[in-house]
mmCIF file of the N, C-alpha and C atoms, coordinates in Angstrom:
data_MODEL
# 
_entry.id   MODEL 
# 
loop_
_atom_site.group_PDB 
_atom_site.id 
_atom_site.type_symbol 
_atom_site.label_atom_id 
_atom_site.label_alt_id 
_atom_site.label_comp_id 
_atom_site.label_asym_id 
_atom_site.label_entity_id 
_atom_site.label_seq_id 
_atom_site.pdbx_PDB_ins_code 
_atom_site.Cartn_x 
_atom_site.Cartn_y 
_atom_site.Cartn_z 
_atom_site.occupancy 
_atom_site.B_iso_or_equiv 
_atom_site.pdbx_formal_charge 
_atom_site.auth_seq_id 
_atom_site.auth_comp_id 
_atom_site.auth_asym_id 
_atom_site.auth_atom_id 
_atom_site.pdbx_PDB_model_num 
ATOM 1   N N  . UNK A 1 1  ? 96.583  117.461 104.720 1.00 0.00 ? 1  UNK A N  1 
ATOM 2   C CA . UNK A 1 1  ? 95.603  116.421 104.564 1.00 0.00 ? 1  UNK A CA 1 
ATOM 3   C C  . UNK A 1 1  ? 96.210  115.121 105.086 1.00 0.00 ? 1  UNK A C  1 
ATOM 4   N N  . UNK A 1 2  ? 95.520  114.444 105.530 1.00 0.00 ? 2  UNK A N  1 
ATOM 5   C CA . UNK A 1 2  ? 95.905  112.488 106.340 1.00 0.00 ? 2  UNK A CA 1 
ATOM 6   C C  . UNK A 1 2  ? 94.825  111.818 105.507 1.00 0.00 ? 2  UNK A C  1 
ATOM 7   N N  . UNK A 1 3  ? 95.462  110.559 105.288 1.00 0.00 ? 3  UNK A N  1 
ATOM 8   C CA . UNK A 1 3  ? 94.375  109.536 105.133 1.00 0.00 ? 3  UNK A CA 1 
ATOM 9   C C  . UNK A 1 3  ? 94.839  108.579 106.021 1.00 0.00 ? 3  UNK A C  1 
ATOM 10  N N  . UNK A 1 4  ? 94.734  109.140 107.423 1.00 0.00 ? 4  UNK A N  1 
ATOM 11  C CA . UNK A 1 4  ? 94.673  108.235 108.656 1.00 0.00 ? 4  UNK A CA 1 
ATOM 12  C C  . UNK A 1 4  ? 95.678  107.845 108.958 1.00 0.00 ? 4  UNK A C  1 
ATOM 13  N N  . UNK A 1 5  ? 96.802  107.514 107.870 1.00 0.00 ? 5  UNK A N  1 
ATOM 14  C CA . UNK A 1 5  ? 97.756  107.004 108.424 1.00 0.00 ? 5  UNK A CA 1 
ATOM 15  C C  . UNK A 1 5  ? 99.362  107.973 107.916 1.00 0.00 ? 5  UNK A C  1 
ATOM 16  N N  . UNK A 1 6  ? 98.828  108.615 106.622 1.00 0.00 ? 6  UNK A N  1 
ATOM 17  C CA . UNK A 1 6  ? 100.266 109.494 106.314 1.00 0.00 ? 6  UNK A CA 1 
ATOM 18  C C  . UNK A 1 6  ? 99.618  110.812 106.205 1.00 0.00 ? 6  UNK A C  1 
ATOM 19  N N  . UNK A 1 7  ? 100.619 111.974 106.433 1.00 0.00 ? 7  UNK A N  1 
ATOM 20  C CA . UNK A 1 7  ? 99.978  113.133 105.629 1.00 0.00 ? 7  UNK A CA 1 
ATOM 21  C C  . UNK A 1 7  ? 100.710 113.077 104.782 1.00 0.00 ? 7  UNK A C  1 
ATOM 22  N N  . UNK A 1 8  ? 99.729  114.256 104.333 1.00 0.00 ? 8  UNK A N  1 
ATOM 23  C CA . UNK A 1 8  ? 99.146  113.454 102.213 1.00 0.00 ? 8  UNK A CA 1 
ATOM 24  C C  . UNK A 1 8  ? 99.549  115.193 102.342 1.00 0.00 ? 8  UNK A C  1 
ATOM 25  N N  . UNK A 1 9  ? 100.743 115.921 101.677 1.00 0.00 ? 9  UNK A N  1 
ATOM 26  C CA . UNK A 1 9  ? 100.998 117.733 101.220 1.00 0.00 ? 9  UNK A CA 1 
ATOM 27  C C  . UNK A 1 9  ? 100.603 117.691 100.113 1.00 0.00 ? 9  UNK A C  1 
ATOM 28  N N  . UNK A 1 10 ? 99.951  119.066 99.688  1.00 0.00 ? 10 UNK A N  1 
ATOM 29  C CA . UNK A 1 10 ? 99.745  119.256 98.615  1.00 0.00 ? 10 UNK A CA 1 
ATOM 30  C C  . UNK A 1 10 ? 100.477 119.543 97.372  1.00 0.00 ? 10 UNK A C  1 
ATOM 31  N N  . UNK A 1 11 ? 101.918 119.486 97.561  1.00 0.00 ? 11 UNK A N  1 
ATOM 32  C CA . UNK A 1 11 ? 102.914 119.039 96.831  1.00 0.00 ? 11 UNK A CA 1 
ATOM 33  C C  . UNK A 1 11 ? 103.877 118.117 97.223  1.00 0.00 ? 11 UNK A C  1 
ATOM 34  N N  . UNK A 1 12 ? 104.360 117.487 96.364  1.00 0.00 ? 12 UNK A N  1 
ATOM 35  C CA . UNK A 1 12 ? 105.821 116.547 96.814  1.00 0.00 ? 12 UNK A CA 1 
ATOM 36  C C  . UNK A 1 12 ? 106.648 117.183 97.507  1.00 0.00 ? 12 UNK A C  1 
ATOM 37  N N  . UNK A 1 13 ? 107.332 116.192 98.002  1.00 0.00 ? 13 UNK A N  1 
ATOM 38  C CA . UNK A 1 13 ? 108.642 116.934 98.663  1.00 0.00 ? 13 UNK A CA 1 
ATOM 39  C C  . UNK A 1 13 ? 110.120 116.710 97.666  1.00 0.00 ? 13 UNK A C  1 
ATOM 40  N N  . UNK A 1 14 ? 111.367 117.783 97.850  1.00 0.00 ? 14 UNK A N  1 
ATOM 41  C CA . UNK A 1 14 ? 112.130 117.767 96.931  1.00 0.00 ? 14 UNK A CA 1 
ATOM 42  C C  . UNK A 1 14 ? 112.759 115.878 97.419  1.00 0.00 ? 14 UNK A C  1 
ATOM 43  N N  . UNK A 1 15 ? 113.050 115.876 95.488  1.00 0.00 ? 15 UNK A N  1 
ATOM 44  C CA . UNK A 1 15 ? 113.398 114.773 95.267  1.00 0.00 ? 15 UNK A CA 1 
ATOM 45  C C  . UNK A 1 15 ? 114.834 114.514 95.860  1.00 0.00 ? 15 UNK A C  1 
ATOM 46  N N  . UNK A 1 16 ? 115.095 113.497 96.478  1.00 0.00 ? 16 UNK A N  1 
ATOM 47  C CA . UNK A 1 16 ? 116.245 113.525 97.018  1.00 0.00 ? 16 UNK A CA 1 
ATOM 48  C C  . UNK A 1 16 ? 117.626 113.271 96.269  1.00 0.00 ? 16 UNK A C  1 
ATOM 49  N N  . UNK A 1 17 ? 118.924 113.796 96.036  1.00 0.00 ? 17 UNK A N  1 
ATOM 50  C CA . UNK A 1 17 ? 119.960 113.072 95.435  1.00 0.00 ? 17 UNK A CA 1 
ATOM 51  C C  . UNK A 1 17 ? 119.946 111.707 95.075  1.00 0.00 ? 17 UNK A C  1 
ATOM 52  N N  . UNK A 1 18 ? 120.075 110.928 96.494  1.00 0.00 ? 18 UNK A N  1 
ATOM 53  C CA . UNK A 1 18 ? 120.609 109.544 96.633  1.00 0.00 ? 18 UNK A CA 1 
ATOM 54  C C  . UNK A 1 18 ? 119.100 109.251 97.207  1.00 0.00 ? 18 UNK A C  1 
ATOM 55  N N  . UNK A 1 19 ? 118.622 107.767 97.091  1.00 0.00 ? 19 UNK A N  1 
ATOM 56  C CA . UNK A 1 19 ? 117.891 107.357 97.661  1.00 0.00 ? 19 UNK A CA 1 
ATOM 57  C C  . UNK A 1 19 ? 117.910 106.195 98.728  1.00 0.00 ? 19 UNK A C  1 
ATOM 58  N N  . UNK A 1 20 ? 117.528 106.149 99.899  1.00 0.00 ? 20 UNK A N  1 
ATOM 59  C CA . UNK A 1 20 ? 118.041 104.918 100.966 1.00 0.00 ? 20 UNK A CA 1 
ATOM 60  C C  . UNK A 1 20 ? 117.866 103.739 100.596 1.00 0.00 ? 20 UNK A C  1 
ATOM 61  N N  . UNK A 1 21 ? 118.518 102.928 100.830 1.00 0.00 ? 21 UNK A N  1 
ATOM 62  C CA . UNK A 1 21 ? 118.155 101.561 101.092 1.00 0.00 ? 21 UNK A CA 1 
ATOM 63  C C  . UNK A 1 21 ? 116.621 101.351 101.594 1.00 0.00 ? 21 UNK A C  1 
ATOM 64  N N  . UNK A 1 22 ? 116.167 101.890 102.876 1.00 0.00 ? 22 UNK A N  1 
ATOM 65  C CA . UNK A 1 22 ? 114.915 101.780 103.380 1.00 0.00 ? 22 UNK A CA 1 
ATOM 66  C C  . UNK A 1 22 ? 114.035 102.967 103.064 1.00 0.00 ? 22 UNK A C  1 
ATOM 67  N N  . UNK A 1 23 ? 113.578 102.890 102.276 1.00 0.00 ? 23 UNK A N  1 
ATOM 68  C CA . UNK A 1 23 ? 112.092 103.980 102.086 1.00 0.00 ? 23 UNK A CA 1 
ATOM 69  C C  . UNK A 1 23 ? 111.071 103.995 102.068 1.00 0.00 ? 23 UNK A C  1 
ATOM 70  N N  . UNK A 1 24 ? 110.487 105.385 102.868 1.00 0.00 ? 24 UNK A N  1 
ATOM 71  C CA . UNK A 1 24 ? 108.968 105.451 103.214 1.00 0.00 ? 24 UNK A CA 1 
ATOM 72  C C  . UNK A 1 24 ? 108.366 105.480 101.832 1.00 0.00 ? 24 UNK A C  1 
ATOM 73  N N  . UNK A 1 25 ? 106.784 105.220 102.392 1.00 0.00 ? 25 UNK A N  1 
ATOM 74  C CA . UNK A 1 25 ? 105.924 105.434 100.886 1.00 0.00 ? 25 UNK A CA 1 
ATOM 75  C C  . UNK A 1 25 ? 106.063 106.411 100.377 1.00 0.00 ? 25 UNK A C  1 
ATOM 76  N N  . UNK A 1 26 ? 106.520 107.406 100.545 1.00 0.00 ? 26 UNK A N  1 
ATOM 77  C CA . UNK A 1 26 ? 106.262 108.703 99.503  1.00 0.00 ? 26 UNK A CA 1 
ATOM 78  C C  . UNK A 1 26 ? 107.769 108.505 99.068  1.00 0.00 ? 26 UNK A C  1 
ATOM 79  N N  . UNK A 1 27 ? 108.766 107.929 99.686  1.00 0.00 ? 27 UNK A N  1 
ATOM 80  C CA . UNK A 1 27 ? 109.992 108.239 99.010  1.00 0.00 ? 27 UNK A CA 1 
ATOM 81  C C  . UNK A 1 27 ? 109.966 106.994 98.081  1.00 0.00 ? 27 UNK A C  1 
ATOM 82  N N  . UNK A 1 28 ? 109.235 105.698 98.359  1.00 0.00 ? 28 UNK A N  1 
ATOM 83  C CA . UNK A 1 28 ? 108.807 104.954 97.213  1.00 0.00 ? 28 UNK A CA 1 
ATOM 84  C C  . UNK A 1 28 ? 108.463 105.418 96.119  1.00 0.00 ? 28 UNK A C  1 
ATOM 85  N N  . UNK A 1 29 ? 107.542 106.179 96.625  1.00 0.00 ? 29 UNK A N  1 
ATOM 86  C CA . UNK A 1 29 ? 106.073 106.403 94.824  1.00 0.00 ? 29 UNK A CA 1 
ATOM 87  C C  . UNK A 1 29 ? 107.256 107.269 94.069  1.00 0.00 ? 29 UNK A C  1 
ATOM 88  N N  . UNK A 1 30 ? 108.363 108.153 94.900  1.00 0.00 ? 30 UNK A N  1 
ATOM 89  C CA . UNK A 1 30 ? 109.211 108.900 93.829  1.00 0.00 ? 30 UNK A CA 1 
ATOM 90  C C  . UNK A 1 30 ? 110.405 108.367 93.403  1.00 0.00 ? 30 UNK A C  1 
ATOM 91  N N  . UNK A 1 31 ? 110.584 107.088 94.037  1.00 0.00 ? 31 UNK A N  1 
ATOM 92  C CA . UNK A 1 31 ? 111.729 106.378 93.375  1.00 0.00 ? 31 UNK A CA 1 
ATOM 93  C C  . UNK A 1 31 ? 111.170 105.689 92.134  1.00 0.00 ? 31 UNK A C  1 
ATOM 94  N N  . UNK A 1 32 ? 110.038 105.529 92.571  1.00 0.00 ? 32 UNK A N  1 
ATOM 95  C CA . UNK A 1 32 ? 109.094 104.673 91.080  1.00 0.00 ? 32 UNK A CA 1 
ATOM 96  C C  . UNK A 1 32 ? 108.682 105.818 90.171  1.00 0.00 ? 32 UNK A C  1 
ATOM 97  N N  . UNK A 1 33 ? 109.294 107.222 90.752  1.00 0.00 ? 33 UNK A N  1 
ATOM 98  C CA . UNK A 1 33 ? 108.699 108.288 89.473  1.00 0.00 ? 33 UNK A CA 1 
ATOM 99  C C  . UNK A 1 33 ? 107.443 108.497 89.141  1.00 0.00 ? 33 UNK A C  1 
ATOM 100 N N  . UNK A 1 34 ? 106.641 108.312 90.296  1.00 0.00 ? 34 UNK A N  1 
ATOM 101 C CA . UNK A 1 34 ? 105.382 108.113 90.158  1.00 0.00 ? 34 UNK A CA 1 
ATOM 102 C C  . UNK A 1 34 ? 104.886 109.720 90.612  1.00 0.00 ? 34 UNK A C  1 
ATOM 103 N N  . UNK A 1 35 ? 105.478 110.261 90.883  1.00 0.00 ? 35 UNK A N  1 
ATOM 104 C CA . UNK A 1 35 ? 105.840 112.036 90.814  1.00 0.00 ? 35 UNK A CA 1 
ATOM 105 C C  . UNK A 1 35 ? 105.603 112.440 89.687  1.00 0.00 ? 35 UNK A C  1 
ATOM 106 N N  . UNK A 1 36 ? 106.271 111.836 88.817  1.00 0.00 ? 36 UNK A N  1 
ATOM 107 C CA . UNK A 1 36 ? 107.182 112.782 87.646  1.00 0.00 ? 36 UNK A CA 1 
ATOM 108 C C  . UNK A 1 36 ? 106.024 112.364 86.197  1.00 0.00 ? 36 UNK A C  1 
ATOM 109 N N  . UNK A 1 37 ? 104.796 111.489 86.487  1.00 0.00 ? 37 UNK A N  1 
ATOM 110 C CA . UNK A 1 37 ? 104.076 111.299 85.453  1.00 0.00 ? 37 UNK A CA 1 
ATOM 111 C C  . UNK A 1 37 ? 102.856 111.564 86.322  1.00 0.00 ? 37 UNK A C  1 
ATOM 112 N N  . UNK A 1 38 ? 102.488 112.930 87.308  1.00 0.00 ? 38 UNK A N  1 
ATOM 113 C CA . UNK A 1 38 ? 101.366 113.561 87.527  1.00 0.00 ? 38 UNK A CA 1 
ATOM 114 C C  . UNK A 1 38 ? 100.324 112.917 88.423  1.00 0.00 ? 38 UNK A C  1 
ATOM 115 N N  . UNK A 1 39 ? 100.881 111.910 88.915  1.00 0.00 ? 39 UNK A N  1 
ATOM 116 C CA . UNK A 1 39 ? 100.471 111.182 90.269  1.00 0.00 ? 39 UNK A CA 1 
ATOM 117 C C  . UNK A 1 39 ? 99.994  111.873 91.417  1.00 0.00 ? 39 UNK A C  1 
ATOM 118 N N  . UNK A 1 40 ? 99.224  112.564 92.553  1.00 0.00 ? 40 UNK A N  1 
ATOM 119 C CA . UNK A 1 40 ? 99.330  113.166 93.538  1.00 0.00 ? 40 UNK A CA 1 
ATOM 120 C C  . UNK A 1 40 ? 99.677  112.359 94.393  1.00 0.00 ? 40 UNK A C  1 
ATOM 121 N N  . UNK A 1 41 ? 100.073 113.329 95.979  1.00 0.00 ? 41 UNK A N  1 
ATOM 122 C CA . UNK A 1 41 ? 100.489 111.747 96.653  1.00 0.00 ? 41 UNK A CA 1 
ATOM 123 C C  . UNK A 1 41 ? 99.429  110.661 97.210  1.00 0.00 ? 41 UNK A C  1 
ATOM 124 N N  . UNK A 1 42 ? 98.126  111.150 97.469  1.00 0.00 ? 42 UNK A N  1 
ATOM 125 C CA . UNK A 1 42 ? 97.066  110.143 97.634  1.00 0.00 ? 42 UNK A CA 1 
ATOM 126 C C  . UNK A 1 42 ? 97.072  109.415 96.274  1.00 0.00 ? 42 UNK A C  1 
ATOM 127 N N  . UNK A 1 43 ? 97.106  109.284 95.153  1.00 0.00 ? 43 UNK A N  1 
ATOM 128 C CA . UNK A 1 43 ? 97.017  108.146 94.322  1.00 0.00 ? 43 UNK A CA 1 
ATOM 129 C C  . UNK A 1 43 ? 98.425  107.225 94.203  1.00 0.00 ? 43 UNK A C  1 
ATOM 130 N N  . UNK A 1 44 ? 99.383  107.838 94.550  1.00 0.00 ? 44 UNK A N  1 
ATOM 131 C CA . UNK A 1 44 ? 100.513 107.076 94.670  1.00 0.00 ? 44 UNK A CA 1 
ATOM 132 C C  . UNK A 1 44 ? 100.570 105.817 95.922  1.00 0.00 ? 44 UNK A C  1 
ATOM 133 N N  . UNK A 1 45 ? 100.055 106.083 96.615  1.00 0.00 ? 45 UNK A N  1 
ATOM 134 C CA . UNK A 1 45 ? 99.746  105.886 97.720  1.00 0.00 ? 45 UNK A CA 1 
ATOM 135 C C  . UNK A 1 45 ? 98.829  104.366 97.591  1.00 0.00 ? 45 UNK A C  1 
ATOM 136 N N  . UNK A 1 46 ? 98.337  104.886 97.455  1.00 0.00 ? 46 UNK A N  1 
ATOM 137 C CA . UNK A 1 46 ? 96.987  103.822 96.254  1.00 0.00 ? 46 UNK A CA 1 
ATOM 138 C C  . UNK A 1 46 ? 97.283  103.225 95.367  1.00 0.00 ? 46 UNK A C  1 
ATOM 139 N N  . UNK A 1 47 ? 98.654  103.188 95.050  1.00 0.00 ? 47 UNK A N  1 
ATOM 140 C CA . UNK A 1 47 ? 98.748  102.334 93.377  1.00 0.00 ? 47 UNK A CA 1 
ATOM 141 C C  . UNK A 1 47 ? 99.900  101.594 94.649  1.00 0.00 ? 47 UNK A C  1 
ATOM 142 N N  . UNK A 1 48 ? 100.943 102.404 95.725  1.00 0.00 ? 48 UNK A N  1 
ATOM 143 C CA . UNK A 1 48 ? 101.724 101.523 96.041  1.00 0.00 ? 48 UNK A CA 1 
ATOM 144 C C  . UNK A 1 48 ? 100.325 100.114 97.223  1.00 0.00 ? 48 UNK A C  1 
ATOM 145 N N  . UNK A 1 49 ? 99.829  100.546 97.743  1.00 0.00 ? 49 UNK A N  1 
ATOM 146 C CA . UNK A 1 49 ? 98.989  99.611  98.171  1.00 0.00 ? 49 UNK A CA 1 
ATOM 147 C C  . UNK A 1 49 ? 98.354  98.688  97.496  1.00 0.00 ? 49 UNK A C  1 
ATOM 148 N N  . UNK A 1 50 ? 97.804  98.876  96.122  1.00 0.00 ? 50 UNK A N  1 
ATOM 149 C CA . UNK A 1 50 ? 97.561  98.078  95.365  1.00 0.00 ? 50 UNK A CA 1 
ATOM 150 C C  . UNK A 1 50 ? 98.304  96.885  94.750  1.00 0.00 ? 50 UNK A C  1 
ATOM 151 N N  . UNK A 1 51 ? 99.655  97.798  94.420  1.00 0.00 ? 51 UNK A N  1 
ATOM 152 C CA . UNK A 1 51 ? 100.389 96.471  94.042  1.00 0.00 ? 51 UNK A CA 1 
ATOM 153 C C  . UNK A 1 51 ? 100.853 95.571  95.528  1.00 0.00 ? 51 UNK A C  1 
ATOM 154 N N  . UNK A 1 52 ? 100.899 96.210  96.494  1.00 0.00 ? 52 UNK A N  1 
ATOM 155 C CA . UNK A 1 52 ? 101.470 95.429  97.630  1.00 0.00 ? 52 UNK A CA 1 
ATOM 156 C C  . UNK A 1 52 ? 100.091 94.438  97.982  1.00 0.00 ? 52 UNK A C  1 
ATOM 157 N N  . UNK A 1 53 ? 99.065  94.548  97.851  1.00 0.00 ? 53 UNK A N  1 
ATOM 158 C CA . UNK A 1 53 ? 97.703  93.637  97.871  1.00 0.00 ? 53 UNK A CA 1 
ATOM 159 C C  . UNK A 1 53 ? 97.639  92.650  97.005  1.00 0.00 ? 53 UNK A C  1 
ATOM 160 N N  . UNK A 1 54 ? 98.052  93.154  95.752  1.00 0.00 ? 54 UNK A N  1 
ATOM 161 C CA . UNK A 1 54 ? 98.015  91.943  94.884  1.00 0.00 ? 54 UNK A CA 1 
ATOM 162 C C  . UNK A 1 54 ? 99.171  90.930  94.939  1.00 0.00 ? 54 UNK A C  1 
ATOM 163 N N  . UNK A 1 55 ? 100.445 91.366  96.110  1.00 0.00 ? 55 UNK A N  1 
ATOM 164 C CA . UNK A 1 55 ? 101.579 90.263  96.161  1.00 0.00 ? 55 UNK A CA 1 
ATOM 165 C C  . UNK A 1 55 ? 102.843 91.363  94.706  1.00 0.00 ? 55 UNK A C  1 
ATOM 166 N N  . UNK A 1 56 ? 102.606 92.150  94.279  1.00 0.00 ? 56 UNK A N  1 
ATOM 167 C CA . UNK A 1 56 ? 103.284 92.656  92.670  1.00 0.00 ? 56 UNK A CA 1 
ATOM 168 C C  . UNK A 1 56 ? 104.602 93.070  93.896  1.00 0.00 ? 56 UNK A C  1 
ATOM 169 N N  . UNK A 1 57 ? 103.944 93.874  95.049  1.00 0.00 ? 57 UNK A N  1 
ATOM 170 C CA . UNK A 1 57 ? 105.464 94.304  95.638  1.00 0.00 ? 57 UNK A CA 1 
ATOM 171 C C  . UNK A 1 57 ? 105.432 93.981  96.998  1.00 0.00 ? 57 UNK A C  1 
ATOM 172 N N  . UNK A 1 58 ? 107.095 93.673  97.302  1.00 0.00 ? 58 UNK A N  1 
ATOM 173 C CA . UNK A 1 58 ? 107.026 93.660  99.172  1.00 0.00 ? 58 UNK A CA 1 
ATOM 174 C C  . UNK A 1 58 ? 107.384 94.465  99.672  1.00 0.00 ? 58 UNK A C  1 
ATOM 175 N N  . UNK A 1 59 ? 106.509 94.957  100.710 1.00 0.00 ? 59 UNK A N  1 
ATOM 176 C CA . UNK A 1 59 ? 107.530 95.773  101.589 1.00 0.00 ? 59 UNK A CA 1 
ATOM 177 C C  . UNK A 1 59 ? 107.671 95.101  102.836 1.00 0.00 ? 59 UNK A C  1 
ATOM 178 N N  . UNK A 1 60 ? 108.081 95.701  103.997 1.00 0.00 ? 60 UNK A N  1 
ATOM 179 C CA . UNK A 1 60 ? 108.799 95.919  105.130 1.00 0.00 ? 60 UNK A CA 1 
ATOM 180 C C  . UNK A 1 60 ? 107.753 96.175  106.214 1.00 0.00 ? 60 UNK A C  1 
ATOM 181 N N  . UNK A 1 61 ? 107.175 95.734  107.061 1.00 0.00 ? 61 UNK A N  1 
ATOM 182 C CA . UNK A 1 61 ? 105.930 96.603  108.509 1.00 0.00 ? 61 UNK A CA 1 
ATOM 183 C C  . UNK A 1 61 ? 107.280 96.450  109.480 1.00 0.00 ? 61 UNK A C  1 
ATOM 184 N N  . UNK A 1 62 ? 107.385 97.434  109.880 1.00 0.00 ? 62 UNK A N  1 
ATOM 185 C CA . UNK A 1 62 ? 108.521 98.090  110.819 1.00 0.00 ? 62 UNK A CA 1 
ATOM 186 C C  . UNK A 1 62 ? 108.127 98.770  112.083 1.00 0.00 ? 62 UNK A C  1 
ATOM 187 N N  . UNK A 1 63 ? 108.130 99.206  113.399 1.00 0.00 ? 63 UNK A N  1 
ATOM 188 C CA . UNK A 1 63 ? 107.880 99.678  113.972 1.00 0.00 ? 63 UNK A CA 1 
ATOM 189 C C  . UNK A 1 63 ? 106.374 100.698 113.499 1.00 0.00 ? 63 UNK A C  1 
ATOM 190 N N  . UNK A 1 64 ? 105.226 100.194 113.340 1.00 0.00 ? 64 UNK A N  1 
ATOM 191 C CA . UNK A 1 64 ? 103.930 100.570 112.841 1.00 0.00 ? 64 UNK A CA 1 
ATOM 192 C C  . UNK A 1 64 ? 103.780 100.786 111.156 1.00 0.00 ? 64 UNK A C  1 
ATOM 193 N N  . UNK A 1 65 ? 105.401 100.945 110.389 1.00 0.00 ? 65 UNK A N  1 
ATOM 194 C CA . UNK A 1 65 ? 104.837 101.698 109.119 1.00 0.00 ? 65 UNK A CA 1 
ATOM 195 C C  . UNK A 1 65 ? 105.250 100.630 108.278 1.00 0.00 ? 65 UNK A C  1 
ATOM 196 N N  . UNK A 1 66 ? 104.783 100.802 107.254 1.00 0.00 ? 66 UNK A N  1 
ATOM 197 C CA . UNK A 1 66 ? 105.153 100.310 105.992 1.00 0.00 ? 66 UNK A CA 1 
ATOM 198 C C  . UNK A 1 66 ? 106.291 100.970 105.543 1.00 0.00 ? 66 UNK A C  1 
ATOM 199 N N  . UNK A 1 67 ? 107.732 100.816 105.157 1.00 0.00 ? 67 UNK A N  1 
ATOM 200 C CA . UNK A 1 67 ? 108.742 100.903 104.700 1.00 0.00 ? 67 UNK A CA 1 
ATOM 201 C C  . UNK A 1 67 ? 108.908 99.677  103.173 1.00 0.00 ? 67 UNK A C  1 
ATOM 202 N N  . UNK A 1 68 ? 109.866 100.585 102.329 1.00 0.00 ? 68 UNK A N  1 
ATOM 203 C CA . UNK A 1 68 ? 110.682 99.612  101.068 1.00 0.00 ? 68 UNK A CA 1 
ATOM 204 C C  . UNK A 1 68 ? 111.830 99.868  101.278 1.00 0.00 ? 68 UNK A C  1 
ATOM 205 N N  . UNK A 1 69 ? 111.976 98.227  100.462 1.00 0.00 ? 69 UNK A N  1 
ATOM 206 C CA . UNK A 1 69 ? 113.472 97.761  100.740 1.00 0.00 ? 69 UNK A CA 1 
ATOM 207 C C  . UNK A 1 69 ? 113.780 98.134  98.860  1.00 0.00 ? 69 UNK A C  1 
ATOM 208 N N  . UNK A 1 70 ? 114.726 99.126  98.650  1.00 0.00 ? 70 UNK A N  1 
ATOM 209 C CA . UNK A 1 70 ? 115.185 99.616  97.506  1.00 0.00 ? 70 UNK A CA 1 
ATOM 210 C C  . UNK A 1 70 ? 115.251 98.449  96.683  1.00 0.00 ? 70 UNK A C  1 
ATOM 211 N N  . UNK A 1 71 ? 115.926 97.335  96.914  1.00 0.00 ? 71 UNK A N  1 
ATOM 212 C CA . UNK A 1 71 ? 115.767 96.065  96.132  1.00 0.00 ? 71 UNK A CA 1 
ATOM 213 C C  . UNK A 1 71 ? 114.384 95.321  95.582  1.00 0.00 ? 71 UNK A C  1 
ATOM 214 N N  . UNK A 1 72 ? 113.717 95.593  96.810  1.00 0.00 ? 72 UNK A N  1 
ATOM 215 C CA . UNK A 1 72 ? 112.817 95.009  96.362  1.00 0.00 ? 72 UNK A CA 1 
ATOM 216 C C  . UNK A 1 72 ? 111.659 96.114  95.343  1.00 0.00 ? 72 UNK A C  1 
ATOM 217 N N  . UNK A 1 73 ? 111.484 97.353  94.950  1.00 0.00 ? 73 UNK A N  1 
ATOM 218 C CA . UNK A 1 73 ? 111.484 98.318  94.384  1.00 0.00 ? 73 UNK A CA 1 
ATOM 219 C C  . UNK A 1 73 ? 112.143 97.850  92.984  1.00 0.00 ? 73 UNK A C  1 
ATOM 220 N N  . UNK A 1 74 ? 113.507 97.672  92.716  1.00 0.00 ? 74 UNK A N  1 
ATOM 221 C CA . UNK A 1 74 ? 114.539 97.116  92.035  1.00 0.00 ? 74 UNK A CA 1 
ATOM 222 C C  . UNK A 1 74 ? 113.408 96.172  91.323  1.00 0.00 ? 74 UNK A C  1 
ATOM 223 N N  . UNK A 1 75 ? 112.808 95.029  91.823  1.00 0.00 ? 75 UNK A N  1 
ATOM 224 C CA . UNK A 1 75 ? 112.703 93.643  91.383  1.00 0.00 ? 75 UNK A CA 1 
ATOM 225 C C  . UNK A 1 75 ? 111.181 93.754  91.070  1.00 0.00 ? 75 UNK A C  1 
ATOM 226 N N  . UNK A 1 76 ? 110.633 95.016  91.607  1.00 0.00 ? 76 UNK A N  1 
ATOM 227 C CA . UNK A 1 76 ? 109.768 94.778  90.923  1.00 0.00 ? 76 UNK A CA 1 
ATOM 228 C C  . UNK A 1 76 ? 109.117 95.811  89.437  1.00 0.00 ? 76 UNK A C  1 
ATOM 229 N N  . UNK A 1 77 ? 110.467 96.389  89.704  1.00 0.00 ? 77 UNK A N  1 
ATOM 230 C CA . UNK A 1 77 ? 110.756 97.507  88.148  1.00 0.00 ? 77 UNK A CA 1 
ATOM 231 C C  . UNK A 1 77 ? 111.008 96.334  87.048  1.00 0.00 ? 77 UNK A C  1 
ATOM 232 N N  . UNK A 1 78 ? 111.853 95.297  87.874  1.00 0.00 ? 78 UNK A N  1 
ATOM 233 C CA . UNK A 1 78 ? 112.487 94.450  86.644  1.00 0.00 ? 78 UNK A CA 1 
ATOM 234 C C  . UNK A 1 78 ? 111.127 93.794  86.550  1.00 0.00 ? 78 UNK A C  1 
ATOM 235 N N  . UNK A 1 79 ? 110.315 92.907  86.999  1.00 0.00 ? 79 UNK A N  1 
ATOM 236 C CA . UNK A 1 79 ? 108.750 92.208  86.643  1.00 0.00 ? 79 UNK A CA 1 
ATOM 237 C C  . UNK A 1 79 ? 108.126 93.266  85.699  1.00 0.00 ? 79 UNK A C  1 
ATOM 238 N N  . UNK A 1 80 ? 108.038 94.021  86.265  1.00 0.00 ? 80 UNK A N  1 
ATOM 239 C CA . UNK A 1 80 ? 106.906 94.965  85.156  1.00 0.00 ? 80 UNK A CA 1 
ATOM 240 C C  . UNK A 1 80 ? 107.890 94.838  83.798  1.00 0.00 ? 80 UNK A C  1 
ATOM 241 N N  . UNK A 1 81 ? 108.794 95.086  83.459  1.00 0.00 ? 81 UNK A N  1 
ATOM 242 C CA . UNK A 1 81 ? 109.692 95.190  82.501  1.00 0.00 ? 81 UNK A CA 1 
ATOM 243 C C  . UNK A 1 81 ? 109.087 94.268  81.112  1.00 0.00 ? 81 UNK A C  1 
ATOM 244 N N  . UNK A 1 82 ? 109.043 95.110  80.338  1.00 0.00 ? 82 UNK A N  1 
ATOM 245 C CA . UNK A 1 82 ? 108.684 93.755  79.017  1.00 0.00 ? 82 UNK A CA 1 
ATOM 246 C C  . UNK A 1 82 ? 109.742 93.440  77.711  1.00 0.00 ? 82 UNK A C  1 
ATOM 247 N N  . UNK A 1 83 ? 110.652 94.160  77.741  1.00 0.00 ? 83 UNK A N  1 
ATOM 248 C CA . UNK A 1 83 ? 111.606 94.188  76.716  1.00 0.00 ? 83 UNK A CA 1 
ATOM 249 C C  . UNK A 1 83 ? 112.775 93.246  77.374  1.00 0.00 ? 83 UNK A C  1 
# 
């Protein structure tokens, strides 16, 4: 499946050890564990666009794609944070 711009598998892909410095959206939505609480990847997808619309996260437009910068991932784990 595509929604025009990524294909969208009907399962995740294995989670990686280490995660890069620079990551695509799907290796985003699973650094945010957005996997691991029953997310598919079209809604992950959708929640990372959402917060990047509302300004909540930045990413990276790189040679056509949207990429994250692990830090900034980082900073915005720490915003959501309420304790």
């Amino acid at each position: 499946m595509s929604d025009g711009k990524h294909i969208i598998a009907a399962t995740w892909p294995p989670r990686p050890e280490k995660f890069p410095d620079l990551m695509t959206s799907i290796e985003a939505a699973m650094y945010l564990r957005l996997d691991e609480i029953g997310q598919s990847q079209k809604q992950a997808l959708r929640n990372l666009k959402f917060w990047r619309d509302r300004g909540e996260l930045r990413a990276t437009r790189y040679v056509r794609n949207v990429w994250f910068l692990r830090s900034q991932l980082d900073k915005f784990l720490e915003n959501k944070t309420e304790i």
